[in-house]
C-alpha positions in Angstrom: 29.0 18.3 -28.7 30.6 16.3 -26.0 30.3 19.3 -23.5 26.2 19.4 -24.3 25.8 15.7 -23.7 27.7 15.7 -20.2 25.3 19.3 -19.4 22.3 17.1 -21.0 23.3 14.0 -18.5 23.9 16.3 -15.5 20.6 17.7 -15.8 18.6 14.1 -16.2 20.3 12.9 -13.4 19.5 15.7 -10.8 16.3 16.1 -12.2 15.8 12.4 -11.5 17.4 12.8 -7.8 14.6 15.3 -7.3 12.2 13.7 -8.6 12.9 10.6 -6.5 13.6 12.7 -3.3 10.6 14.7 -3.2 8.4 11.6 -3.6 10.1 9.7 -0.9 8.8 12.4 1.3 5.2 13.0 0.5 4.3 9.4 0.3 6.8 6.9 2.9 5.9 10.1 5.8 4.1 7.7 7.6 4.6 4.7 6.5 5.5 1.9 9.1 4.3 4.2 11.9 2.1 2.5 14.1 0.0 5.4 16.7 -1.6 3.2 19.6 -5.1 4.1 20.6 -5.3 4.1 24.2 -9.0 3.2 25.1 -8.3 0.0 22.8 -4.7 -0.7 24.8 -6.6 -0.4 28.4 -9.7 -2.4 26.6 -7.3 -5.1 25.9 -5.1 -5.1 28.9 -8.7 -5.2 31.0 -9.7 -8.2 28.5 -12.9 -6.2 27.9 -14.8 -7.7 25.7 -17.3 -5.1 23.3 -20.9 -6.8 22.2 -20.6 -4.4 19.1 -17.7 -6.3 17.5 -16.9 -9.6 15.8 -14.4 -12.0 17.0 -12.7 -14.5 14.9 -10.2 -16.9 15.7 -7.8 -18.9 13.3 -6.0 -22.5 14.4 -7.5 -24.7 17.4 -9.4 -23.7 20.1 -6.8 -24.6 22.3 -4.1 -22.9 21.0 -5.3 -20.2 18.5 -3.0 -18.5 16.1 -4.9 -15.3 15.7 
């Protein structure tokens, strides 16, 4: 009896490593990866300005926050 409750434990906990392994990898693959754009990085080092877009500001016109 003992020997099946240590097999049954065994097999719960790999089954949970698995489980928690092969979910970390489908869905945290990209996550925190930022991939620049480089017509928007040499937009906004040229301070190009597009007429398509809205701009918004947050804090004072003198020293925005965003």
């Amino acid at each position: 009896m003992k020997r099946f409750l240590r097999m049954i434990c065994c097999t719960v906990c790999i089954t949970i490593i698995f489980l928690f392994l092969g979910c970390s990898g489908a869905l945290f693959r990209n996550y925190g990866r930022i991939t620049p754009d480089l017509s928007v990085k040499d937009s906004f080092e040229k301070y190009q300005i597009s007429p398509n877009y809205n701009y918004f500001i947050s804090g004072s016109d003198v020293y925005p926050i965003a």
